[in-house]
C-alpha positions in Angstrom: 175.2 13.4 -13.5 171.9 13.0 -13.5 170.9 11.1 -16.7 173.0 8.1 -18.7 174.8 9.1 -21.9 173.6 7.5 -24.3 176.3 7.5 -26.5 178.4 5.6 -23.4 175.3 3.1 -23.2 176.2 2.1 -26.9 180.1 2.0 -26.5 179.7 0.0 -22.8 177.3 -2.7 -25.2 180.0 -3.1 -27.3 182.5 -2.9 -24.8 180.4 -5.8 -22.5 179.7 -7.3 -25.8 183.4 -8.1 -26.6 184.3 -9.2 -22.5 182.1 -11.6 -23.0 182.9 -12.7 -25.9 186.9 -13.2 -24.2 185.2 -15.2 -21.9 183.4 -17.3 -23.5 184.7 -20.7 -25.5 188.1 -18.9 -24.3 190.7 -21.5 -25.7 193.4 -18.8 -25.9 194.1 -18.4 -22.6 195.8 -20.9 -20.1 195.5 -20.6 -16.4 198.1 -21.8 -14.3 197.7 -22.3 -10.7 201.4 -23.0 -9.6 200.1 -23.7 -5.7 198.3 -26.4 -7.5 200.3 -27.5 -9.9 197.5 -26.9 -12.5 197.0 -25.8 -15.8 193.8 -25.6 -17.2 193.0 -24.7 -21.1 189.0 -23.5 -21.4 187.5 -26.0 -23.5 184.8 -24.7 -26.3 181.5 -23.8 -25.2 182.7 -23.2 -21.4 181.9 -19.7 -20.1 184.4 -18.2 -17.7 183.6 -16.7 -14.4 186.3 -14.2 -15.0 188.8 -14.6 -18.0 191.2 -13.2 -15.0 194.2 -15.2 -13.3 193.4 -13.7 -9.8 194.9 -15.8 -7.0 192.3 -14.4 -3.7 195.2 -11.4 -2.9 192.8 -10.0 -3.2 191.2 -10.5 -6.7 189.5 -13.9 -6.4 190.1 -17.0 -8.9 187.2 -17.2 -11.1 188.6 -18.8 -13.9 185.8 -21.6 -13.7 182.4 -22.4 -15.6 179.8 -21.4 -12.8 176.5 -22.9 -14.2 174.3 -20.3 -13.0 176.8 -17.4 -14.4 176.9 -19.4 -17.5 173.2 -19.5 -18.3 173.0 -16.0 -17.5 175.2 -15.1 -20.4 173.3 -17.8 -22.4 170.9 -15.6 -21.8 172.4 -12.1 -23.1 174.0 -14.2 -26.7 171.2 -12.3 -28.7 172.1 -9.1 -27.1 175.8 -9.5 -27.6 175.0 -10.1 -31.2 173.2 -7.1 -31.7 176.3 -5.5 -30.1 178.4 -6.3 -31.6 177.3 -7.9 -35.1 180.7 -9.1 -36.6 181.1 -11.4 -34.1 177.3 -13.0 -35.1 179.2 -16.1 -36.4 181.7 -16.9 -33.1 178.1 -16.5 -31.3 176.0 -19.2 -33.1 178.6 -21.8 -33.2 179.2 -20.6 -29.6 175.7 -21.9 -28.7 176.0 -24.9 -30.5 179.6 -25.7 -28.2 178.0 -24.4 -24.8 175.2 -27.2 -25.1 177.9 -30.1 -25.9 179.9 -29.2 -23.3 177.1 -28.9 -21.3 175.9 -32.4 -21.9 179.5 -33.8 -21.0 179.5 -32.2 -18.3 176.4 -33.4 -16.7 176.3 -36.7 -18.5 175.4 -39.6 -15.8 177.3 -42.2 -17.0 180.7 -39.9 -16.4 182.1 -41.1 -13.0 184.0 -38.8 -11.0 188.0 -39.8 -10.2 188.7 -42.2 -7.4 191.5 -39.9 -5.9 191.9 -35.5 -6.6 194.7 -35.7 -9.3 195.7 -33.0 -7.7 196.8 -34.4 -4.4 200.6 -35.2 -6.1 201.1 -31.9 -7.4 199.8 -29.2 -4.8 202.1 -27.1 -2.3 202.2 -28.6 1.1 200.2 -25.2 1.8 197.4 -25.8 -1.0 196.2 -29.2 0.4 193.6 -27.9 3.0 191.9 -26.3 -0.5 191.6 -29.7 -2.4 188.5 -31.1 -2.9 187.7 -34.6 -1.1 188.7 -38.2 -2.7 185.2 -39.4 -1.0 183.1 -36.4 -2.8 184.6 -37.2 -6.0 185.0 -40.8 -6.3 180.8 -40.3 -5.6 180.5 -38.0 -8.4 178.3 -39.8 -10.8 174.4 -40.2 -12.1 172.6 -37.2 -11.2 175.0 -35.6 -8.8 176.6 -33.6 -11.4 173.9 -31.4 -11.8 174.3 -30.4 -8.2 177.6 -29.1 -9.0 178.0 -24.9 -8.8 181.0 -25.1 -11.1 183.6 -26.9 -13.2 186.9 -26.5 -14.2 187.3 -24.6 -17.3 188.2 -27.5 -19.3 185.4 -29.6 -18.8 186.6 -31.8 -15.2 185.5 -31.7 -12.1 185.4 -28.7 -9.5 189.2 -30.1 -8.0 188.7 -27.3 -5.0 186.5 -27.5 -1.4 183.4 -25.5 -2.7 180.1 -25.2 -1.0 177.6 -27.9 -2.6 174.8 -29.0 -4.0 173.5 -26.1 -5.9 170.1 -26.4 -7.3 169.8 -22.7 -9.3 172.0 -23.9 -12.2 170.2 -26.3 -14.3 167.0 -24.8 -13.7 168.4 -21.6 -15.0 170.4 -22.9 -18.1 167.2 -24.5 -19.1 165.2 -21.6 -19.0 167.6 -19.2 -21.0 168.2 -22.2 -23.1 164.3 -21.9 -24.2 164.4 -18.3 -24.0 167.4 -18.2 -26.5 165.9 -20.4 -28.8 162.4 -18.5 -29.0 164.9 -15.8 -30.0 166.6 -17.5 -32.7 164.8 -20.9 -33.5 167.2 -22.0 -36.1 169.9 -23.1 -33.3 167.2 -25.6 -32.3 168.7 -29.1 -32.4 168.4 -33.0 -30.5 171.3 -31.9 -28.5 169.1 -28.5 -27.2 166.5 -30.6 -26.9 168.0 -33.1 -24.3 169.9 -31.0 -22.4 166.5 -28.9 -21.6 164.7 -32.0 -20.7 167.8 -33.3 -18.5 168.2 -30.0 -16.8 164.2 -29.8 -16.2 163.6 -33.4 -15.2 166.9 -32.7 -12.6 164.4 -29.2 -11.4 161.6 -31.5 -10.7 163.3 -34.1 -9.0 165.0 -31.4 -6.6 162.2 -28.2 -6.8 162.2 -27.5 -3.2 164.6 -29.1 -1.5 167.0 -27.1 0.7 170.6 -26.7 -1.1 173.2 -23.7 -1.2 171.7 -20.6 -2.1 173.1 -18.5 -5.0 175.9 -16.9 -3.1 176.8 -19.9 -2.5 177.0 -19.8 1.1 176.2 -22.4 3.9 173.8 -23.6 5.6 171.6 -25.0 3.0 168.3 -23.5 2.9 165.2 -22.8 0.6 165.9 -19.5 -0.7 163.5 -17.6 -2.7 166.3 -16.7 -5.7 166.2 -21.1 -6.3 162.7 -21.5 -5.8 161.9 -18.7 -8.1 164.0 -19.6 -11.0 162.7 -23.5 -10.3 159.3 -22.5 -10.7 159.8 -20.3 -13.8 161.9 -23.3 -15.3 159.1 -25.9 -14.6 156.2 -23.5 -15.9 157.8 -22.7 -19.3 158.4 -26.6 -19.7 155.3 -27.6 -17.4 152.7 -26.8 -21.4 153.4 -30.4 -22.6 154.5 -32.3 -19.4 152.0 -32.8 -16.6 154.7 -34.1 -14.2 156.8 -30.7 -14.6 153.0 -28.6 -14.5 152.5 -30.7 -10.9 156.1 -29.5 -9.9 155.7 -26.0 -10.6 152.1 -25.6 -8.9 154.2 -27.2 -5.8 157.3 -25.3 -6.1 154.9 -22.2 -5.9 152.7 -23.3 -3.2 155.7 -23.5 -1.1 157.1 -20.2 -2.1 153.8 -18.4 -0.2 156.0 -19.6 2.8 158.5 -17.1 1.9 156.0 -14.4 1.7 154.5 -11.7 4.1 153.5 -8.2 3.9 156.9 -6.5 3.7 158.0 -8.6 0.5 159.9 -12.0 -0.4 161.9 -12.7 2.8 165.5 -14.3 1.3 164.7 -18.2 2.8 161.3 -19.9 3.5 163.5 -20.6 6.7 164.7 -17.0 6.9 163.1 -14.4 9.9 160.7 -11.5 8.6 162.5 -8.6 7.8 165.5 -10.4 5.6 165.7 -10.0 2.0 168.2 -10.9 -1.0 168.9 -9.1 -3.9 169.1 -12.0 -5.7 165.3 -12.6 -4.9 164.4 -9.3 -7.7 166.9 -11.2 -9.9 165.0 -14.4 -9.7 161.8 -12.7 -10.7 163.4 -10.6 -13.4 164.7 -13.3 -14.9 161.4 -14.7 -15.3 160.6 -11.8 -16.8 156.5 -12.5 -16.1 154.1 -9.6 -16.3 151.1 -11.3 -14.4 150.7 -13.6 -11.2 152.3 -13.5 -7.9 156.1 -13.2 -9.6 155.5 -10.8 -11.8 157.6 -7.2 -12.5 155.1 -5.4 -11.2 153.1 -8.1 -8.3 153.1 -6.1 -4.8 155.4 -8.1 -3.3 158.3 -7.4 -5.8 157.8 -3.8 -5.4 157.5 -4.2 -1.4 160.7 -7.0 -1.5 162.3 -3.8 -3.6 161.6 -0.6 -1.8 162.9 -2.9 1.3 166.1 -3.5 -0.2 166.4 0.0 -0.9 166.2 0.8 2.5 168.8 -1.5 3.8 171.4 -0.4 1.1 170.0 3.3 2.0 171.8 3.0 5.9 174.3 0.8 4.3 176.4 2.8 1.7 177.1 6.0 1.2 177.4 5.9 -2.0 174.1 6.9 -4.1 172.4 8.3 -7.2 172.2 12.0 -7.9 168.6 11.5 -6.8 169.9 9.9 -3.6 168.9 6.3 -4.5 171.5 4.2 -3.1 173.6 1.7 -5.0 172.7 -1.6 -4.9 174.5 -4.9 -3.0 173.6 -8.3 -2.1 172.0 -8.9 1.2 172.5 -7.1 5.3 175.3 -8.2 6.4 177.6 -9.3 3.6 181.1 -9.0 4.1 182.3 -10.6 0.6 185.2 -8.5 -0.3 184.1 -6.0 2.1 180.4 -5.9 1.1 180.2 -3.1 -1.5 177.7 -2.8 -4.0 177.7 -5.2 -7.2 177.4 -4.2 -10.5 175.2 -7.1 -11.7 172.5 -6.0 -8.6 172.8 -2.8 -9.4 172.4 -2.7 -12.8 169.4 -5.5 -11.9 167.4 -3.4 -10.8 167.8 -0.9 -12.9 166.6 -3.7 -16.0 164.0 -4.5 -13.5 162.5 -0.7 -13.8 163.1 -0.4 -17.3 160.6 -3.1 -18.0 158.0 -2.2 -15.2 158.1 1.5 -17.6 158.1 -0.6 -20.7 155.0 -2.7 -19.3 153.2 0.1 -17.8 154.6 3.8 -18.6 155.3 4.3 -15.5 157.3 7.7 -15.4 158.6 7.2 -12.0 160.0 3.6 -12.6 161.6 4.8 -15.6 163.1 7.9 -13.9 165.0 5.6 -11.1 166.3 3.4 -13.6 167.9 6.1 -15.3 169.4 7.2 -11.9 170.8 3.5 -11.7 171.5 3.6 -14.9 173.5 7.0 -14.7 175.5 5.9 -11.4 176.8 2.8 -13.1 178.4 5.2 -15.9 179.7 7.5 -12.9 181.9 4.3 -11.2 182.5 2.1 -14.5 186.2 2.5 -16.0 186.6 5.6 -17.8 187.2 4.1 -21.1 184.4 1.5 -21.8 185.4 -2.3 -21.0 185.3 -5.0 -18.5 182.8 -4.1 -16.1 183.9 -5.5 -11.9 182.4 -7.5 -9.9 181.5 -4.9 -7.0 182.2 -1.1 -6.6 183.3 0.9 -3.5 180.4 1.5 -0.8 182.2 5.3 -1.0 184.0 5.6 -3.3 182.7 3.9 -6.2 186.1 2.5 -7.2 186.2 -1.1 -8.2 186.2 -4.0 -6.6 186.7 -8.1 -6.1 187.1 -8.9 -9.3 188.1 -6.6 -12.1 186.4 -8.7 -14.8 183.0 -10.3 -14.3 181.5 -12.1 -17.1 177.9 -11.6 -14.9 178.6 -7.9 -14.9 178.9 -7.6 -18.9 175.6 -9.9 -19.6 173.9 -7.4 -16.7 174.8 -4.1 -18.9 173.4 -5.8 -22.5 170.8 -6.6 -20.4 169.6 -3.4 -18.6 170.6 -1.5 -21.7 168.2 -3.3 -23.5 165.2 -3.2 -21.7 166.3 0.6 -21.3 165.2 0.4 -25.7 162.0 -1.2 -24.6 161.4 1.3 -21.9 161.9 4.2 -24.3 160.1 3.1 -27.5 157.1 2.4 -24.9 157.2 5.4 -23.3 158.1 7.9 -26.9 161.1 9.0 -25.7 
């Protein structure tokens, strides 16, 4: 299979279209965790990781609102829309939800619970796994923007988690403005003041070291953060000189991550390591000039280096012998197989460098990425995984990734840009 279907493009929209939509503002489902002794209802306007009650044997649990996921579906709304157009009403009050729950959330005058609540209810066994008194007794001010996740229902992450994570508001606040060029009529006070708490948390932070997007220690100054800081700062940087000073330093310090091979992962990070989560950052800025563009050198050297690492790394490739795409050398997360949101990544990423430039050759390995997606997604279109086999292309981690539907509307649309550029 050397092209994509597009018939199967148009039933996987729909089909990523809907798994998102179970995900989001999901106030049908209840998760019990019984080593826990808790129950969590999704509150409206929460986005879940994974509408899936996996318990880590082996599926993981990611029945939580991860900011950065949760922007990233922000993100695709229009797209889902388009979709799937009979659920164009759930989606605008949707919006209107996800920013009031994302104001309580973050709100500075909330203070975090003197003791876990948990701490009387879990399993002997489950103890190790609950979150600190200390950490959340000092939950308060602008230390819940440094939080990865929350539970579903609006409180506080209750489990050990790596922390503070400095992607998430800086993200949300860019697809919040992103959405909103889209569809200016959801513009409101509330949008308003959640974009300038997020960005005035981006400046206060922008380029300090904090846990990276996979959400693994040691903190550092990865590129994927600074990135998505800078592109936050610069689309609100037009009226606010303090935010324009931010983002000029944010991508002064990024040239430290830079060198002739590409975007190394970390400013702290040896020559020769890169991230996929780098060409993430930089797609979803989505620029088309300056040093973070599409199409800049270094994205297409940080690329055609990631290639090669996933080229000795999995099997698994495109009918053209393009390999599939994972995270980073080295990763062992649930055995370290290729991920549908990288994969179809880069595919978006190529669509648009065709759409920008006609570029036959870009357009021709998205297709190939494209086409491989089809090859290991579930026969019948639905839930897209988390990861896919490294050999097999059989799926992976978890079954139902809310990032892996927003990735498909995503690289399925730019695909439409790509071909009404290019005539096709």
């Amino acid at each position: 299979m050397g092209l994509p279907d597009p018939a199967w493009i148009r039933a996987q929209s729909r089909a990523s279209a809907k798994a998102m939509r179970n995900a989001c503002s999901a106030t049908h489902l209840i998760r019990q965790r019984a080593g826990f002794g808790w129950e969590v209802r999704p509150a409206p306007g929460s986005v879940l990781a994974s509408p899936r009650a996996g318990d880590w044997n082996p599926e993981p649990d990611y029945f939580h609102h991860w900011i950065r996921d949760s922007a990233i579906v922000l993100r695709a709304v229009p797209l889902a829309m388009q979709a799937d157009p009979d659920q164009t009403a759930f989606w605008r009050g949707f919006v209107a939800d996800f920013i009031a729950f994302s104001l309580a959330i973050s709100d500075p005058d909330r203070r975090g619970p003197a003791q876990n609540p948990l701490r009387a209810s879990a399993r002997a066994e489950f103890e190790k796994f609950l979150r600190p008194d200390a950490e959340l007794a000092a939950l308060q001010g602008a230390a819940w923007l440094g939080e990865p996740r929350f539970a579903a229902d609006g409180g506080p992450d209750l489990e050990q988690w790596s922390r503070p994570q400095d992607d998430g508001p800086a993200l949300r606040a860019s697809a919040l403005i992103g959405l909103l060029d889209e569809l200016p009529d959801l513009a409101s006070d509330a949008a308003t003041a959640l974009i300038a708490r997020d960005l005035s948390h981006t400046a206060r932070v922008a380029g300090s070291p904090c846990i990276g997007p996979w959400e693994e220690a040691p903190p550092s100054r990865t590129t994927f953060t600074l990135i998505v800081q800078w592109d936050a700062l610069d689309r609100g940087g037009a009226r606010d000189p303090a935010l324009r000073a931010a983002a000029d330093l944010v991508a002064a310090l990024l040239q430290d991550a830079g060198d002739a091979g590409g975007w190394r992962d970390s400013i702290e990070a040896p020559a020769g390591s890169f991230d996929a989560a780098t060409c993430l950052a930089i797609l979803h800025a989505r620029r088309l000039d300056g040093p973070f563009a599409i199409t800049a050198p270094r994205t297409r050297a940080t690329v055609a280096a990631l290639e090669r690492i996933f080229a000795d790394l999995y099997p698994l490739r495109t009918a053209d012998g393009i390999p599939a795409i994972g995270r980073f050398a080295g990763d062992v997360y649930c055995g370290g197989n290729p991920w549908y949101p990288t994969t179809l990544g880069f595919a978006e990423l190529h669509y648009r460098i065709a759409a920008a430039t006609q570029d036959a050759e870009a357009f021709a390995r998205a297709e190939a990425w494209m086409a491989l997606i089809q090859r290991v997604a579930p026969a019948r279109p639905g839930p897209l995984p988390e990861q896919f086999d490294r050999r097999t292309g059989a799926p992976r981690s978890s079954l139902d990734l809310t990032w892996s539907a927003a990735a498909f509307l995503e690289a399925a649309a730019a695909r439409d840009l790509a071909c009404q550029a290019m005539g096709r």
